[in-house]
N, C-alpha and C positions, 0 to 999 in steps of 0.2 A: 698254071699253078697246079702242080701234082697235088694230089690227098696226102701227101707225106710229107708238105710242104708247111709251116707254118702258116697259120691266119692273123694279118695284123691284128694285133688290140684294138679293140675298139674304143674310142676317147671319151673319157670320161665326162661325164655328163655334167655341166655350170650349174653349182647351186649358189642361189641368191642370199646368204645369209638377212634373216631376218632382223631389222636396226630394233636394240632393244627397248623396251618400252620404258617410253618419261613419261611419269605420271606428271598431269599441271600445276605448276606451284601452288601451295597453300595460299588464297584469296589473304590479301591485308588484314589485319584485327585491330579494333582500333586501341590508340594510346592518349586517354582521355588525361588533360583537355584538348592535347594538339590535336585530336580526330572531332570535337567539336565542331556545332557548325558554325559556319563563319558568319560576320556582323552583314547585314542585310540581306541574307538568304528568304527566299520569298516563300518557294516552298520547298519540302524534306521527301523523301521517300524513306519508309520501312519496311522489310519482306520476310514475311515466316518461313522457314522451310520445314515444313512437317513432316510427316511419315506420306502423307497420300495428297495435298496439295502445297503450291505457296498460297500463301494469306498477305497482303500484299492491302497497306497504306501511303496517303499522303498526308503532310503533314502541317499545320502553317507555321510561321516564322515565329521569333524570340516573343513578337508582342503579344501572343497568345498561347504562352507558354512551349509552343510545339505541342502542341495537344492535334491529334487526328483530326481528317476532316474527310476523306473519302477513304471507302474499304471496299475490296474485290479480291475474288478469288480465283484462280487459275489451277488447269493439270499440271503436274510433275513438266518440268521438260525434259526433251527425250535425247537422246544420243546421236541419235540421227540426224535430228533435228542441228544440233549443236557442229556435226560433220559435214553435212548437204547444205546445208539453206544460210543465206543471208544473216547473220547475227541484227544487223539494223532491224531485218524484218521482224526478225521473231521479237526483239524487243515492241517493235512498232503494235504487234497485233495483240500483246497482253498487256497494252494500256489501255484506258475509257480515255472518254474526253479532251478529260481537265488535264489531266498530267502530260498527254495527247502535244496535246495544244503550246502548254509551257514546255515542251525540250523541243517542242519543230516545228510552233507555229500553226496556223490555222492553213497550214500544208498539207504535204503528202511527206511521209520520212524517209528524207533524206541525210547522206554527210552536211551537205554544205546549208540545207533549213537550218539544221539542228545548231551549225557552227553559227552562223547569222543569227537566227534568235538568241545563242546566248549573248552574243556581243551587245545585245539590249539590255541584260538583267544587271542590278548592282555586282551579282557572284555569278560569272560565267557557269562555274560547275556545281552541279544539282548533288548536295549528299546524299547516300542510301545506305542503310543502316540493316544490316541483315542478322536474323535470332536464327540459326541453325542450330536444328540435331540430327539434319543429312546435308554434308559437307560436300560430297559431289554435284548437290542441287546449286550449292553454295558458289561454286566453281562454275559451273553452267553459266547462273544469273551473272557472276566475272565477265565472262564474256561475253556476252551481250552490251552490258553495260559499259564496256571498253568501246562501242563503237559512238555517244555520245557524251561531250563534254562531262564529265561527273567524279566523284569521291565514293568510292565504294570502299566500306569497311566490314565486316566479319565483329559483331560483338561479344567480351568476354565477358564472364560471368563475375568476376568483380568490378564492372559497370553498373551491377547491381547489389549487387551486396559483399562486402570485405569477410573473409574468414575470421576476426575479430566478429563479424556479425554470426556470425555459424555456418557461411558457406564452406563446404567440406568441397573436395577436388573435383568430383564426378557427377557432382549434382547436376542438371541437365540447364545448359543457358533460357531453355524457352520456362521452365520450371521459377528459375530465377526470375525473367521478365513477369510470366504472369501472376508471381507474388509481387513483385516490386508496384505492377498497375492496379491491382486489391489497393495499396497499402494509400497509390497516390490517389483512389475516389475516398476511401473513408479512412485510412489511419492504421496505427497501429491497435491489438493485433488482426491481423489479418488472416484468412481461413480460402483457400482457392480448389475443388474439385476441375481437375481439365480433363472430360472426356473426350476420347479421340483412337486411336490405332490401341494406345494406352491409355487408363484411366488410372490418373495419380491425383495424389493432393498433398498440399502445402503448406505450410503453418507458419506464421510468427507469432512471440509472445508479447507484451505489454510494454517490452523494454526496447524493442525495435529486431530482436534476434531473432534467427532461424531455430525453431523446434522440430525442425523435421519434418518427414512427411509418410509416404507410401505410393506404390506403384504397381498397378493389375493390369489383367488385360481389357480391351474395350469391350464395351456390349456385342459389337460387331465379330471383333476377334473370337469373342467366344462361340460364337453360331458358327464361322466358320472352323473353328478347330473342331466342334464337334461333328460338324457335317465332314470335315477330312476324315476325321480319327475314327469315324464310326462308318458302319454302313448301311445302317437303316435310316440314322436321322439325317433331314432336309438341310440345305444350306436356307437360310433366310436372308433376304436382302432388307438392303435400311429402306425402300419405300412400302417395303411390308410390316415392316414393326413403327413407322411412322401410321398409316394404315391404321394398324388396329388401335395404338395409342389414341390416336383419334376419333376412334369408334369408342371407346374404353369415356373418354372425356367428353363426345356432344351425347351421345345418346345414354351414356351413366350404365356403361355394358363393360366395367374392370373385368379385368384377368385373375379369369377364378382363383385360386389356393391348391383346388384337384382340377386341373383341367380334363378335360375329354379327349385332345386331339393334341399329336405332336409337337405342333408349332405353337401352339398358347404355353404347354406347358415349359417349352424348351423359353421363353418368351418371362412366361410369370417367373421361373424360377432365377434367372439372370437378375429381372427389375427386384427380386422382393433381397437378394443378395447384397445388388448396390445401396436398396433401400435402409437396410436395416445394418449395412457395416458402416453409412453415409453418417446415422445419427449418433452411432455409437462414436464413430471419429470427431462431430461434433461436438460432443457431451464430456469429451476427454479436453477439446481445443478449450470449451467453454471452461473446464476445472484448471488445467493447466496453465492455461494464458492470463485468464484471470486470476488468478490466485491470489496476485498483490495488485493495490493499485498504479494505474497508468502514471507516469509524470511528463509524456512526449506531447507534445504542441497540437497534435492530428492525432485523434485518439478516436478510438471503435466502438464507440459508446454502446449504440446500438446491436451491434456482433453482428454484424453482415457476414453471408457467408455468400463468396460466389461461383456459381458454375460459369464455368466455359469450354469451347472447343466444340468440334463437332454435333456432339451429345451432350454440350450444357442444356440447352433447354430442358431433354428430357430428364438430368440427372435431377435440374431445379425440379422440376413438377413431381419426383418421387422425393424428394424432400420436403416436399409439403404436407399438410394437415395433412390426413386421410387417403397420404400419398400422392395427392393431385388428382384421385381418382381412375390411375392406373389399375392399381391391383386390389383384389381384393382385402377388405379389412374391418375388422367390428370398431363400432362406433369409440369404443373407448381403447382401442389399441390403436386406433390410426393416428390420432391427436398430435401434432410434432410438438414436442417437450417444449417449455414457453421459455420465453429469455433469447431467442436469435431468429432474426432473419434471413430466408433464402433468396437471390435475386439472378440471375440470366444478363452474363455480359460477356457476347462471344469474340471482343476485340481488345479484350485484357491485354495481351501481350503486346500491343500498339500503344496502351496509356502506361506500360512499365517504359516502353523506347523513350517516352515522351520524357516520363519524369530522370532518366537516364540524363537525356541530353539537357536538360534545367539544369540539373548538379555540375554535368560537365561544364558548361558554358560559363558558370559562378565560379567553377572553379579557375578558368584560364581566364577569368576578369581578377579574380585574388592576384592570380601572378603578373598579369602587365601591370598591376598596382605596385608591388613592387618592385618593378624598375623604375617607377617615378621617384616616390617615397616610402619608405618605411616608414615614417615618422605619419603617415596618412593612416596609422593603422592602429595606432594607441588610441584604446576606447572599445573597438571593438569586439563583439562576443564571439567567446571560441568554445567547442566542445571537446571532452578527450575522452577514452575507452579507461579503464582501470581494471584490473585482476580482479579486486574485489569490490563488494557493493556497498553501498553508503546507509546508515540506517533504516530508510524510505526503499531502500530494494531496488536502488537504480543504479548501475555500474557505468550510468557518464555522465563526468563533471561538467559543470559551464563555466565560467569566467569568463574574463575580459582582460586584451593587452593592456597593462597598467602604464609599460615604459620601456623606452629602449634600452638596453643594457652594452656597454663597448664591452668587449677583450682585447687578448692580445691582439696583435699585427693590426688591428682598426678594424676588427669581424664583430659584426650587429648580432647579438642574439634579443630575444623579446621574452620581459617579465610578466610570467602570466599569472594574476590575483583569483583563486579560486572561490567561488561565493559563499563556501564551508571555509574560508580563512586560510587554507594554504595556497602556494607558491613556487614556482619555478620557470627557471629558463629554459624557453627552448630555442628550436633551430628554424629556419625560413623553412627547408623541408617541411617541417614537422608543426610549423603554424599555418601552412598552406591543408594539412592534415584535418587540423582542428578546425579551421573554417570551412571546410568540407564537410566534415560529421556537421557542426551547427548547422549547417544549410538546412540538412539532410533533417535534425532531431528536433531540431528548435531550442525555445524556453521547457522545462519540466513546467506543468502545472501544478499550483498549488496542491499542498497534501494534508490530506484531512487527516487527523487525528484517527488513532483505531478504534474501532466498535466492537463489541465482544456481541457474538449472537445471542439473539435472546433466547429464553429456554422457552418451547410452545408446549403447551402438555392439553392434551383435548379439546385439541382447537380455541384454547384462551389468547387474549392476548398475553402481550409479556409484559412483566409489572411495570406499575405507574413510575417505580423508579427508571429503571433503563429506557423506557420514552424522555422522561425529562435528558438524563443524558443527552440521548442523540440530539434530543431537541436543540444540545447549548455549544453543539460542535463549533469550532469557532472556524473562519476561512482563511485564515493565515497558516504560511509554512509553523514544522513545530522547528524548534533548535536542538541539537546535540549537546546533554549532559554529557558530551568525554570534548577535552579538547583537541583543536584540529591539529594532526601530524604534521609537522613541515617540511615539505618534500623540496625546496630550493636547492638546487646543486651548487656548492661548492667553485667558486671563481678559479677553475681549471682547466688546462686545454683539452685535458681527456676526462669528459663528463662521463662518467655513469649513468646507464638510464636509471629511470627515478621510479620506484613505486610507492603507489599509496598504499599507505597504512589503514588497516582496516579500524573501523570502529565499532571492536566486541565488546564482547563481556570477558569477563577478568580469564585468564588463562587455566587458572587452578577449577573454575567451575566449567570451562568448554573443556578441562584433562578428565574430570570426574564424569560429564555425560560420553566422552566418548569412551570411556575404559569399561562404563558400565554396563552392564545387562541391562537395556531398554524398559523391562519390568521391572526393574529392580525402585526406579524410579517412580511407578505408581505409588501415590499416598503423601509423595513430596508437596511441600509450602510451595505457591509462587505468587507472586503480586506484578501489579504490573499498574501505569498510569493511564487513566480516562480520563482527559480532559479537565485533568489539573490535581482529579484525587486519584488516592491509590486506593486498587482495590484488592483483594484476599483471594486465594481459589486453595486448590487441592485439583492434582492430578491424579483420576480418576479409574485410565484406560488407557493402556498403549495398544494401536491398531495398525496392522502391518496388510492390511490387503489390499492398501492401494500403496502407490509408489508417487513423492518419496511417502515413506511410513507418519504418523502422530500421534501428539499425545492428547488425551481427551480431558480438558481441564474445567472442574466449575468451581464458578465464584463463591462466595458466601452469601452471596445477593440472590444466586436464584441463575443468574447469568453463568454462558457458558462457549468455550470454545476451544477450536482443534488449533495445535501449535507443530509447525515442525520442528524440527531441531533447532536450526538458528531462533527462531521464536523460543521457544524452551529454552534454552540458556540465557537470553535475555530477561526472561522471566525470572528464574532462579538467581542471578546476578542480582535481578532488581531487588527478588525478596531479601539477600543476603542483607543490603544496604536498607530494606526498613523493616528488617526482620521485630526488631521491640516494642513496634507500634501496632503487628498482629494479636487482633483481640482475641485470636481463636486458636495462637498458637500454643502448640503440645510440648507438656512442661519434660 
């Protein structure tokens, strides 16, 4: 070949196109009650998926509510993990024992243990019940769990609480769980700090609904973002701020106010942060949730508030008196404000799964009932949500199926007798609804008549009249002077949904407080019933610095108290209707 000869091309080089990436299907979620667990399941599994481990239960059967019985905690699993190695194994070496034992036998794990032991249990496949707020973890723990007989589900957040309740879209599932497990040890309302990667808290109020919460970063998170973000200050690790909290509490050496040295101070100012934003969020739960009283079946008497997560311990022990002896504090600032209790329970979100799966399981016993009979079901108590609240400050009615009702084509709807005297039909859908909420809320408890506070003035008592008062409170519900709306729908194929009518005060007095300028109203008459008499006041003081706003009213007795809106127009209502029997009124 001459130089002046062309050179073959050279052939072009085989590329491999790379096959695009299938992310793995989204793990099941469940669809309660069909994801319930089934009638003889011996034991349950439940598994956290955190930000930095799983948290990981077992659980026992129907006879004992499904309530927890073993907890352990495991690393993240890894990716590698999930591509290299045996899925059987990795399942195998992040159980203990017991759980060990029941999927494979007092073996070694294998396919065919695993298969054989379950062919002994009443329910071949073992449910597991997963609170994730990292879904890849979620996915991982999928596969794994595909290698022995089981039910794995992914849980949603209205498993535990319905948007009727207050659940908003984003609110976080584990969030949900570890309010729903507060609410199933003591009641409503319920008050949850969960420290961990983040440190959030929870709320319900008296009537069973979500008030909201808030979300920070954790103790941890903060030492290291400062040790990132900065360059002189330390990264601290958690078995050095375990460490000094320790020294802080045996040998009575808290963390100064001015520390000396970088790490106390970087240490006191985080504790004295969470301390003091902890009580304040307290003391708002306490005004807020209480405000009216309870009528739910399981009620918070006590005001328990709980930590958990990671850093519950320590969050409880800076909610304590004197801080738990953490930080520094003068004897009369440390003091925690009286009326509630803090207590440490870092497997919250295991007794929310719990009370989860009680609801579920009542709920899919409702439904096999009716495909026997419906007629099995008149008598029963049922509960329902309504837009607005009932005089007592509760927005869910009870009643009971009174009767069956035919329509056309031979379709069963069910008459339901409301215990305030109204009525209506509903649908199987929508009485399967209602025996769910009743599960869930109960009977309301009796409601006490109201008490007007009494006036203290330099540390007196309050006069001998408002003792006697309370003294003659009676324990029976009161009744409704308005009568009950009737909400029964119309014998038609296209029912309307039905709302309850509210029971206010006259229209013309709720047009006149809301047109008016809020002062305008200082100096107005109002009366109102104690315990069978009426008493007299004047409205004294409208007060807007807290939310919602009130009016400051005293009696003509001496007595005295804060009204919101709804309160004040019932008031003013009342006076209108015994205004000629005011001994004091202005001619």
């Amino acid at each position: 070949m001459t130089s002046d000869e062309a050179k073959p091309a050279a052939a072009a080089p085989v590329v491999s196109k790379p096959k695009p990436y299938k992310p793995p299907p989204p793990p099941p979620t469940t669809n309660f009650p069909d994801s319930a667990p089934l009638e003889g399941e011996e034991m349950i599994l439940s598994i956290s998926c955190g930000n930095s481990h799983l948290h990981w239960a077992t659980h026992f059967g129907e006879a004992e509510d499904y309530n927890p019985q073993i907890f352990w905690r495991t690393p993240h699993l890894k990716q590698e993990e999930i591509d290299n190695e045996d899925h059987l194994a990795i399942l195998s070496r992040n159980l203990p024992d017991d759980p060990h034992d029941f999927i494979f036998g007092a073996t070694e794990a294998t396919p065919q243990n695993a298969a054989e032991k379950s062919a002994t249990r009443a329910q071949p496949k073992i449910s597991v019940y997963v609170v994730a707020t990292n879904m890849k973890q979620a996915q991982k723990l999928q596969a794994v769990w595909k290698t022995v007989p089981s039910r794995f589900f992914v849980m949603r957040g209205d498993d535990f609480f319905s948007k009727d309740e207050g659940r908003y879209d984003t609110m976080g599932t584990d969030r949900l769980a570890t309010l729903t497990g507060a609410v199933h040890l003591h009641g409503h309302p319920a008050l949850v700090f969960d420290g961990g990667t983040a440190t959030t808290y929870s709320a319900t109020d008296g009537e069973g609904c979500i008030l909201g919460g808030g979300i920070g970063p954790g103790i941890q998170s903060k030492f290291r973002s400062l040790s990132k973000d900065t360059a002189a200050l330390p990264e601290i690790s958690t078995k050095e701020v375990l460490a000094r909290v320790q020294e802080a509490q045996e040998e009575g050496k808290p963390l100064p106010t001015f520390a000396k040295n970088t790490q106390e101070a970087m240490m006191g100012d985080a504790f004295q942060e969470f301390a003091l934003k902890g009580r304040n969020v307290i003391e708002q739960w306490v005004q807020k949730a209480y405000r009216k009283e309870s009528r739910l079946a399981k009620y918070n008497e006590d005001r328990r508030v709980i930590c958990t997560g990671g850093d519950g311990d320590l969050l409880m022990q800076l909610l304590q008196p004197h801080y738990g002896g953490v930080i520094e504090t003068s004897p009369k600032k440390g003091a925690a404000p009286p009326g509630y209790t803090v207590e440490a329970s870092k497997h919250l979100i295991h007794y929310g799964v719990a009370s989860a799966l009680v609801a579920a399981v009542a709920e899919r016993k409702n439904r096999e009932q009716f495909g026997s009979s419906a007629r099995a079901h008149v008598g029963k108590r049922v509960a329902k949500h309504f837009d607005v609240e009932a005089e007592d400050g509760d927005n869910i009615f009870r009643g009971k199926v009174a009767k069956i009702v035919a329509r056309n084509g031979g379709k069963e709807e069910f008459f339901i007798q409301y215990d305030d005297g109204d009525s209506e039909d509903v649908s199987e859908s929508e009485l399967l609804d209602m025996f769910k909420l009743y599960a869930k809320h109960g009977e309301k408890q009796p409601m006490q008549p109201p008490k007007k506070k009494a006036k203290k003035e330099n540390g007196n008592k309050a006069p001998a009249a408002v003792e006697k008062k309370k003294a003659e409170v009676p324990s029976f519900p009161m009744k409704s002077d308005v009568p009950a709306a009737k909400k029964r729908a119309a014998p038609s194929e296209a029912k309307k949904p039905v709302v309850k009518k509210a029971k206010t005060a006259a229209p013309d007095v709720a047009a006149m407080v809301d047109s008016a300028n809020p002062k305008d109203l200082v100096r107005k008459r109002v009366s109102k019933n104690f315990d069978g008499d009426v008493y007299y006041g004047t409205i004294m003081e409208y007060d807007d610095s807290e939310t919602p706003p009130f009016w400051h009213v005293e009696y003509d007795d001496g007595d005295e108290e804060d009204m919101d809106k709804k309160d004040l127009i019932k008031a003013l209502k009342h006076y209108e209707k015994h205004r000629k029997d005011d001994p004091n009124m202005a001619n």
